[in-house]
C-alpha positions as a Markdown table, in Angstrom:
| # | Residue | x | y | z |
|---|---|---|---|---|
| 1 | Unk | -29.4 | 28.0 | -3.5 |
| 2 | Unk | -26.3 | 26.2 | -4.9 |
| 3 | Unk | -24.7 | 30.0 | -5.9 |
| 4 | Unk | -25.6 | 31.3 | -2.3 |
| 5 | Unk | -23.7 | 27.9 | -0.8 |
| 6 | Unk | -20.7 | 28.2 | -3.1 |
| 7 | Unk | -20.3 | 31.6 | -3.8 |
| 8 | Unk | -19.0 | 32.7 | -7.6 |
| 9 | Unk | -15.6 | 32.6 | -8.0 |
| 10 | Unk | -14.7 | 35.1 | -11.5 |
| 11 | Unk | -11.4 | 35.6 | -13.4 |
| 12 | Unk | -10.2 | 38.3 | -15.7 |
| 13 | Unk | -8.5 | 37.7 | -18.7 |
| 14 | Unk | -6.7 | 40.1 | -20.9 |
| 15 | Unk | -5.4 | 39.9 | -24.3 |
| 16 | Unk | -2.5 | 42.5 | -26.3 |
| 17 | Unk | -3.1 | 40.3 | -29.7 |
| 18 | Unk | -6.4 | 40.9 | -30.3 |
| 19 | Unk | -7.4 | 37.3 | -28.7 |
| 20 | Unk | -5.1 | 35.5 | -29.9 |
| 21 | Unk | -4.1 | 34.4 | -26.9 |
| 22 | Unk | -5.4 | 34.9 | -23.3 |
| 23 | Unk | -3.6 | 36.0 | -19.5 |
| 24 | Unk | -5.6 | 35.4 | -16.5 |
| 25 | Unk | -4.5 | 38.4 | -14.4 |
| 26 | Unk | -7.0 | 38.6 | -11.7 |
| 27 | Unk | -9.1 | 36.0 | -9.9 |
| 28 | Unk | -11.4 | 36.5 | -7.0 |
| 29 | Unk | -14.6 | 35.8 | -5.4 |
| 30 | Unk | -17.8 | 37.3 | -5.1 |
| 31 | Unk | -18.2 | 38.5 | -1.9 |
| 32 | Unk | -21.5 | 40.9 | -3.1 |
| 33 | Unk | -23.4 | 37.9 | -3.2 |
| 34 | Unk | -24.4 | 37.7 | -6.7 |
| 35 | Unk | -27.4 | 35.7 | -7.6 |
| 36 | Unk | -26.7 | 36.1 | -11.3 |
| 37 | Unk | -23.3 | 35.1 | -12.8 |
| 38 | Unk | -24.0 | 37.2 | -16.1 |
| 39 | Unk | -24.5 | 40.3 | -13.5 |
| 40 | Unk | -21.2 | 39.3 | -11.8 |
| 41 | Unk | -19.5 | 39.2 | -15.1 |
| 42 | Unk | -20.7 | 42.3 | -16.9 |
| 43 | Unk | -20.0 | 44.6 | -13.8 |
| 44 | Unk | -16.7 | 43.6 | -13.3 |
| 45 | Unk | -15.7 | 43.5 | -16.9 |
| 46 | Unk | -17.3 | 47.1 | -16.7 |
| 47 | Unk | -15.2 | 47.8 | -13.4 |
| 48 | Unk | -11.9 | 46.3 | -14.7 |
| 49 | Unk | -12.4 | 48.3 | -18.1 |
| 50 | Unk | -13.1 | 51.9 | -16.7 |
| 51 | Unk | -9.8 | 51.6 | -14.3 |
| 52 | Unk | -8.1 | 50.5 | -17.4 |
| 53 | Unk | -9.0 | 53.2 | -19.0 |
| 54 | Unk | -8.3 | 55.6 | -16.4 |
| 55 | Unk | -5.0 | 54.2 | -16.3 |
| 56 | Unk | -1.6 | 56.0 | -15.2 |
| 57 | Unk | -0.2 | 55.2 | -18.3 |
| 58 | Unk | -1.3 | 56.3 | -22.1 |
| 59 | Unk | -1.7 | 52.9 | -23.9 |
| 60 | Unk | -4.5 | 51.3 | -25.9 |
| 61 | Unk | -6.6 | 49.4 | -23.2 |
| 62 | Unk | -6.3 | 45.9 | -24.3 |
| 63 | Unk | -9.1 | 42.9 | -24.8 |
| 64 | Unk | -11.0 | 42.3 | -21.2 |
| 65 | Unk | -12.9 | 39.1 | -20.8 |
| 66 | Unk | -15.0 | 38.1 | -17.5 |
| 67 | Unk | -15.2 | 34.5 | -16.6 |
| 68 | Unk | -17.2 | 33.5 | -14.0 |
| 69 | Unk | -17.1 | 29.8 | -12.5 |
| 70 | Unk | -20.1 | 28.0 | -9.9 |
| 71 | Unk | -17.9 | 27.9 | -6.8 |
| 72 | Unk | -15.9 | 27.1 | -4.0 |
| 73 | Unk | -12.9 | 26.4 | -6.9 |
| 74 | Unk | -12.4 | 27.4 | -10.2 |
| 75 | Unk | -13.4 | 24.5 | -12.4 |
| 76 | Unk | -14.4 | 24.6 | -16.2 |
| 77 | Unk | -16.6 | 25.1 | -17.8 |
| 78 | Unk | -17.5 | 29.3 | -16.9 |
| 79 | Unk | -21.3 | 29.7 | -16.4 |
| 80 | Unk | -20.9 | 32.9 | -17.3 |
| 81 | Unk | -18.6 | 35.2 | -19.8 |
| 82 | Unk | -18.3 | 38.9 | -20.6 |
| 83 | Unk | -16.1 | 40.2 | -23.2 |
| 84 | Unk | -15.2 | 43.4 | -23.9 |
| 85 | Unk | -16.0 | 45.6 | -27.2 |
| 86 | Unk | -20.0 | 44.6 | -26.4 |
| 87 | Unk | -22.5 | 47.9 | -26.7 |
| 88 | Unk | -22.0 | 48.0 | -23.0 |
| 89 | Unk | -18.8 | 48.7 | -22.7 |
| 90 | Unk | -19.6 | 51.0 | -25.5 |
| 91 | Unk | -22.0 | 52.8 | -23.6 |
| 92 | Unk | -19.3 | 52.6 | -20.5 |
| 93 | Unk | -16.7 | 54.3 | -23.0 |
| 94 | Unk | -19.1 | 56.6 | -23.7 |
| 95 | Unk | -20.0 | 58.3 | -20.3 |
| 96 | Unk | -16.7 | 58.1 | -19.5 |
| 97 | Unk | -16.1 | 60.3 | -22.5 |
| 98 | Unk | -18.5 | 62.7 | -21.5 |
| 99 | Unk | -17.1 | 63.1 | -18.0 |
| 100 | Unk | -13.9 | 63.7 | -19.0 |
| 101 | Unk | -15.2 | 66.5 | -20.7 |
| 102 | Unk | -17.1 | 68.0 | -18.5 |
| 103 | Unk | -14.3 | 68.3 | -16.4 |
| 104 | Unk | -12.5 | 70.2 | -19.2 |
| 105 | Unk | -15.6 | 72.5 | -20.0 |
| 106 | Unk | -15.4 | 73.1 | -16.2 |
| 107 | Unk | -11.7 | 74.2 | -16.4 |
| 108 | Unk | -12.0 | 76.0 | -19.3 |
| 109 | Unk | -15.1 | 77.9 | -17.9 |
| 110 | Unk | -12.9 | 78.7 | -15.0 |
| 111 | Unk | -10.1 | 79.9 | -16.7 |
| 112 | Unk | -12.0 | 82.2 | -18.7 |
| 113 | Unk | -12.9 | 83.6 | -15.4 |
| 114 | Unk | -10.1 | 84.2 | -13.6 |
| 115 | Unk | -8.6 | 85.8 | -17.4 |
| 116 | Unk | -11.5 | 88.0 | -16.8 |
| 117 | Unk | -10.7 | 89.1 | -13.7 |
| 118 | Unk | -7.3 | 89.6 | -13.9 |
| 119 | Unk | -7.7 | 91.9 | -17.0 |
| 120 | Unk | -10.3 | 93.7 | -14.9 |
| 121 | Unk | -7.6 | 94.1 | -12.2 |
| 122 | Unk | -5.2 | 95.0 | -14.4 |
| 123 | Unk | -7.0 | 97.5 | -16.2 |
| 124 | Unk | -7.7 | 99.0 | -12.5 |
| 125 | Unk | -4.0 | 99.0 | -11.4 |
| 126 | Unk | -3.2 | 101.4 | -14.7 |
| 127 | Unk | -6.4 | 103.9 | -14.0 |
| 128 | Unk | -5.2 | 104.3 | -10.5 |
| 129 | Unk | -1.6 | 104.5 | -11.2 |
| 130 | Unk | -2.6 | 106.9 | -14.0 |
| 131 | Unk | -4.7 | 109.0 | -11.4 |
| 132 | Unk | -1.8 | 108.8 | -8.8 |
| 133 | Unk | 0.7 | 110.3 | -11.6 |
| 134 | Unk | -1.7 | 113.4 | -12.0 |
| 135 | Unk | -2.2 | 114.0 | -8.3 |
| 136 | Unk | 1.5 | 113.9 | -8.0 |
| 137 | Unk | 1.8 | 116.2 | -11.0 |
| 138 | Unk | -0.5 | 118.8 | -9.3 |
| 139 | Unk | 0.7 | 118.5 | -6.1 |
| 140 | Unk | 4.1 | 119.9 | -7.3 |
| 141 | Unk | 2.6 | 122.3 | -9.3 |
| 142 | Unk | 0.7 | 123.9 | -6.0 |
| 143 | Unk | 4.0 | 124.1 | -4.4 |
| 144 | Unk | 3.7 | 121.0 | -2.4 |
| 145 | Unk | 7.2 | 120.2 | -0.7 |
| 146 | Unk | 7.9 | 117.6 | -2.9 |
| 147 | Unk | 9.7 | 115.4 | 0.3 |
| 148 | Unk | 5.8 | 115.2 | 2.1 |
| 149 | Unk | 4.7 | 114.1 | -1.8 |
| 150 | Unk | 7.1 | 111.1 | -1.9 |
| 151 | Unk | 5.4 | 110.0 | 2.3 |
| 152 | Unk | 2.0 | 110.4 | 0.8 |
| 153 | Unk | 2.4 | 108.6 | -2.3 |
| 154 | Unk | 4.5 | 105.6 | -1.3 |
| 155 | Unk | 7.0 | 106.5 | -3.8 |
| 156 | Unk | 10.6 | 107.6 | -4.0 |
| 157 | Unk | 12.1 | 111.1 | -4.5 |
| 158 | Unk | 13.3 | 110.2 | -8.1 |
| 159 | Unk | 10.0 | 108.9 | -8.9 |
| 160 | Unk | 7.8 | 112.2 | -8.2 |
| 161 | Unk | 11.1 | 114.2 | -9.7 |
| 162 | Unk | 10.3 | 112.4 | -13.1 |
| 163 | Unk | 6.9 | 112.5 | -12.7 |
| 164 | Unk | 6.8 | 115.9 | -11.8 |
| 165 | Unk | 8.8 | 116.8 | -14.7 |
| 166 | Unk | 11.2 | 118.2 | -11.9 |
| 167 | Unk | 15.3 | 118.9 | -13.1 |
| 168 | Unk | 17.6 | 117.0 | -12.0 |
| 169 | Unk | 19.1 | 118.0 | -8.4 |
| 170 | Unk | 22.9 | 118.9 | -7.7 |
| 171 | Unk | 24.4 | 118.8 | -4.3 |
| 172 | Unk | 26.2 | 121.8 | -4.6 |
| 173 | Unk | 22.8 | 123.1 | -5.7 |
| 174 | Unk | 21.1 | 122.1 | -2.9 |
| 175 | Unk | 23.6 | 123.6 | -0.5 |
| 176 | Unk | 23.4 | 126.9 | -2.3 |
| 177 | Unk | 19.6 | 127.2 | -2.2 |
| 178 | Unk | 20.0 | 125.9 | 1.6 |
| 179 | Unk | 22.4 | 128.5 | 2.6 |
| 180 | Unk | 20.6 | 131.2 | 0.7 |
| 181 | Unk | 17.7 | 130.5 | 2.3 |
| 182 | Unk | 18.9 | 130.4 | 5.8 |
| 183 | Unk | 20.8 | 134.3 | 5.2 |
| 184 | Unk | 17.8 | 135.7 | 3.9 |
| 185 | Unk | 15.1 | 134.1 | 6.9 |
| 186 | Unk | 17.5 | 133.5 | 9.6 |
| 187 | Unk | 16.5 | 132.1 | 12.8 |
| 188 | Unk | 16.5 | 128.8 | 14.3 |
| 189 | Unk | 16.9 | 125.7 | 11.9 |
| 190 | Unk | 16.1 | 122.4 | 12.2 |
| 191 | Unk | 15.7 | 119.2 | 9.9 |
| 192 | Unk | 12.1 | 119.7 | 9.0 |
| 193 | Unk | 12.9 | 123.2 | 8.1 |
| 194 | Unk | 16.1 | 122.7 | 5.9 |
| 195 | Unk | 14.1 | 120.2 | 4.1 |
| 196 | Unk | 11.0 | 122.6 | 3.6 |
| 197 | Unk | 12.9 | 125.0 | 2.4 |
| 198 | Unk | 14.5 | 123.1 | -0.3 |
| 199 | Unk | 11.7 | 121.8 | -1.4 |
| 200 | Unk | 10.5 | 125.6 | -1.5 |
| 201 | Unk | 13.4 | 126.0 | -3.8 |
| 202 | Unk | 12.3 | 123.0 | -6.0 |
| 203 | Unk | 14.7 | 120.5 | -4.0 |
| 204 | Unk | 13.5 | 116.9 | -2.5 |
| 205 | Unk | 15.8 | 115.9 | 0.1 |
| 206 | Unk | 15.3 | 112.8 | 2.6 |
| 207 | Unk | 15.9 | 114.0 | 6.3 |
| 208 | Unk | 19.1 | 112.6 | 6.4 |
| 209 | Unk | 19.9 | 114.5 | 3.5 |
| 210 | Unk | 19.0 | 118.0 | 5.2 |
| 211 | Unk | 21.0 | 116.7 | 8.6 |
| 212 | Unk | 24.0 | 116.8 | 6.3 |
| 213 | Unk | 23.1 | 119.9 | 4.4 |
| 214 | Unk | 23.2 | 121.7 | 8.2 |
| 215 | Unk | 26.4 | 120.3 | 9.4 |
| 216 | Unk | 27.6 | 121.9 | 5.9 |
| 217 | Unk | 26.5 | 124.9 | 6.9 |
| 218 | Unk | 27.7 | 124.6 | 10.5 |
| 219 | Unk | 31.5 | 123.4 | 9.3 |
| 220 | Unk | 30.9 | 126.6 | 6.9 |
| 221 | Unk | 30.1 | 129.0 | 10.1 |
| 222 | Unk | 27.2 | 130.2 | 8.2 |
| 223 | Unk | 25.0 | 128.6 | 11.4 |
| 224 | Unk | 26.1 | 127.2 | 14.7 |
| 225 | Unk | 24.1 | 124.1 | 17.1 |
| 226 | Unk | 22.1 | 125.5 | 20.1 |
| 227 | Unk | 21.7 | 121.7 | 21.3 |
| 228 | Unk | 24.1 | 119.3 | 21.2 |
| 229 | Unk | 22.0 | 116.1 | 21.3 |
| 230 | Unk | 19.5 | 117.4 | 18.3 |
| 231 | Unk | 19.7 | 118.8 | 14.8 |
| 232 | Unk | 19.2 | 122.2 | 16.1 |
| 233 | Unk | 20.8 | 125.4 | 14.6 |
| 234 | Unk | 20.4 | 129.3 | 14.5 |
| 235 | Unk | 22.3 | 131.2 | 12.0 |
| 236 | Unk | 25.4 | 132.7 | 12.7 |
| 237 | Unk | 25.8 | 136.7 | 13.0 |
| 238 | Unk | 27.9 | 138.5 | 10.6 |
């Protein structure tokens, strides 16, 4: 009855010299209501000695001793000690150990994982980028206008001209074939048009490119606009 009228009252000491000498750096009372002051004492030198070893800092954990006193004050002699390097704290160190551990079989596991996947997804990205070079590769070889190739595939002119094994384009090139092709069909001429048949003539021009090709043509007489607000054009008569 005396320990439930006067509850424990415990300090923890710590020593850097290997016990040589002694700090008190906590003091407290039970407020669990302890019955048994060698209970009180070895859970809170276990308590005290897992936070120090779980410390923010990397330092050897120093001596931790436990002394527990028959309250309301702190008066001597302890009724109760517990000091650390005892098999408990052994056993304490010990789980400890094997937590920390399987924490880092955990995140090892998990790396492996995601390693795995992203070789699997890597390995994907080259089949498909391999199978998008070989559509492409066709695709020019059927005589697909090379401009609706570059829409389709996402990619830019100079990429299906490489991967086409396409020659390189010259503007003046590109006006000759364009002019050539408007004398021999004639007619009416638009963007879509100019650009379809360049690409005919193995040329890949953007829209805007074609727009310019036409007003070429027009400043050269070879067509003239039917509609001023539009890219519109027939060919001129000779």
């Amino acid at each position: 009855m005396k320990g439930i009228m006067h509850p424990y009252i415990y300090a923890v000491l710590t020593s850097t010299d290997g016990g040589a000498t002694w700090a008190t750096t906590t003091t407290d009372v039970d407020t669990d209501g302890y019955t048994d002051p060698a209970k009180l004492a070895s859970d809170t030198l276990d308590s005290h000695y897992r936070d120090a070893l779980l410390g923010p800092t990397i330092q050897p954990v120093p001596l931790l001793s436990v002394h527990v006193y028959d309250g309301p004050t702190i008066t001597a002699p302890a009724i109760s000690t517990a000091t650390i390097g005892e098999e408990r704290q052994w056993q304490a160190t010990g789980r400890l150990l094997a937590e920390i551990a399987a924490d880092l079989r955990h995140f090892e596991d998990e790396k492996k994982t995601l390693d795995t996947q992203l070789l699997s997804t890597q390995t994907a990205i080259g089949n498909v980028r391999t199978r998008l070079e070989n559509v492409t590769r066709s695709a020019v070889r059927m005589g697909m206008p090379q401009i609706d190739i570059a829409h389709a595939s996402g990619r830019s002119r100079e990429w299906v001209r490489k991967t086409g094994n396409l020659p390189e384009e010259s503007e003046q090139g590109q006006k000759e074939a364009l002019q050539k092709a408007v004398q021999t069909a004639g007619g009416t001429w638009n963007t879509r048009r100019a650009a379809n048949a360049l690409s005919e003539a193995g040329h890949m021009v953007t829209d805007k490119r074609a727009r310019q090709l036409l007003r070429d043509l027009a400043a050269a007489e070879v067509i003239s606009k039917t509609d001023p607000n539009t890219a519109t054009y027939r060919t001129t008569e000779q």
